[in-house]
N, C-alpha and C positions, 0 to 999 in steps of 0.2 A: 502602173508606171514601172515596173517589173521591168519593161524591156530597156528604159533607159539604165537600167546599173549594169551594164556592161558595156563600155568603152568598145565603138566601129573605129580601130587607125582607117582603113580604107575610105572613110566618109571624112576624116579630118584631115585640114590641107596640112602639107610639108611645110612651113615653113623655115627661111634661111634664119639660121642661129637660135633655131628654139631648142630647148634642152627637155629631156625626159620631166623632171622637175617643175617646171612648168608647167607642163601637160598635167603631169596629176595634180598640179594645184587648177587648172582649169576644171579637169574632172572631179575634183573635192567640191569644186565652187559650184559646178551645174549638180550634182549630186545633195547639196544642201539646200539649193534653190529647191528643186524637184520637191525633196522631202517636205518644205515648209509649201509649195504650192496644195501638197496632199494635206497637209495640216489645215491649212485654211479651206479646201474643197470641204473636209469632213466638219467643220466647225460654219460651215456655212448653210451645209447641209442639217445639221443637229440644229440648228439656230433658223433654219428655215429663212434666207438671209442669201442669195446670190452674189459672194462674193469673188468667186471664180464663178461664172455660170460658163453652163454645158457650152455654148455657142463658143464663149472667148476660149475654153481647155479645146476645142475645136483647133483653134488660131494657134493657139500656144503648142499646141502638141505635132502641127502641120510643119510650125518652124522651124520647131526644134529637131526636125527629121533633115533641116538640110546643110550639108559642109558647112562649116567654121562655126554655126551657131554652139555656142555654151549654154544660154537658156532664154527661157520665155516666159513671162505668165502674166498675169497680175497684179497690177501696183497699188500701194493704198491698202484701200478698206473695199476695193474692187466693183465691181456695177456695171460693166459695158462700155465703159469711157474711154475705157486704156487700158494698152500692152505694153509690155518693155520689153526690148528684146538685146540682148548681149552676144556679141560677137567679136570674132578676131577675124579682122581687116585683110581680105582675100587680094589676088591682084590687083591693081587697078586698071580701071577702065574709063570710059567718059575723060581722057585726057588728065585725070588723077584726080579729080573732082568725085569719084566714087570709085566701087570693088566689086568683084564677084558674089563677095556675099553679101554685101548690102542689096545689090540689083537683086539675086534671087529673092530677097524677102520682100521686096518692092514687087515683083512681080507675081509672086502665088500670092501676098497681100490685093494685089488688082485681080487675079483669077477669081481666088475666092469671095470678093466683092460682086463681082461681071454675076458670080450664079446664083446670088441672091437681093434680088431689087430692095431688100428690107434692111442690105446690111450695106452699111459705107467705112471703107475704110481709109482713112490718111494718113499718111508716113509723117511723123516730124522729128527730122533724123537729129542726134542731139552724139557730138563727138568727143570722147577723152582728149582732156590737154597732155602732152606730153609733159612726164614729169623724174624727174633724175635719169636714172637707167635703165628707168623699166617697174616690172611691178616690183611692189615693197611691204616684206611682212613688217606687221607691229604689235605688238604686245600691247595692252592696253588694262592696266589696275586698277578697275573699276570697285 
């Protein structure tokens, strides 16, 4: 996973009114994702236990190759069920009912389905409410 800790600007969309600040808190976030997706590959592996298996790091690592995506992996206790995938909302298209990067990962999601008759895949796209001004750190004293 080496090649993800270096930040592609050319892969990531411009968007209006986003700030530097931002960005590296998007790149902190897919950056800890990553790490903890490696954490449970090798804990899975030790434990002999598919919870990232090869197939889905396949899926996860496809997506996370294309513009706006932040990350991908595994959710849970992991097993073949489910992906999540985290993005920031490309232009719209389909009349504003959808974006550029939702559509791409709907569609290498369908490619990579088409070349293999064993693998099904279904999108169930699930959207952030809008909530104050935007993202919000918090401190939390646990």
């Amino acid at each position: 996973a080496e090649q993800w800790k270096k930040p592609m600007p050319s892969s990531w969309y411009k968007f209006e009114g986003s700030s530097w600040d931002v960005a590296l808190k998007l790149l902190d976030l897919r950056m800890t994702l990553l790490e903890c997706r490696q954490n449970l590959k090798g804990m899975g592996k030790s434990a002999g236990v598919p919870i990232e298996p090869d197939e889905q790091t396949a899926v996860a690592d496809a997506t996370m190759k294309l513009p706006g995506v932040i990350a991908a992996g595994v959710p849970g206790a992991g097993g073949y069920d489910a992906l999540f995938v985290i993005y920031v909302k490309g232009p719209e298209t389909s009349g504003g009912s959808s974006d550029q990067v939702r559509d791409r990962i709907g569609n290498l999601w369908r490619e990579l389905s088409n070349r293999n008759d064993e693998t099904v895949m279904c999108p169930l796209s699930v959207r952030a409410a809008g909530f104050g001004d935007g993202l919000c750190a918090t401190k939390l004293d646990w």
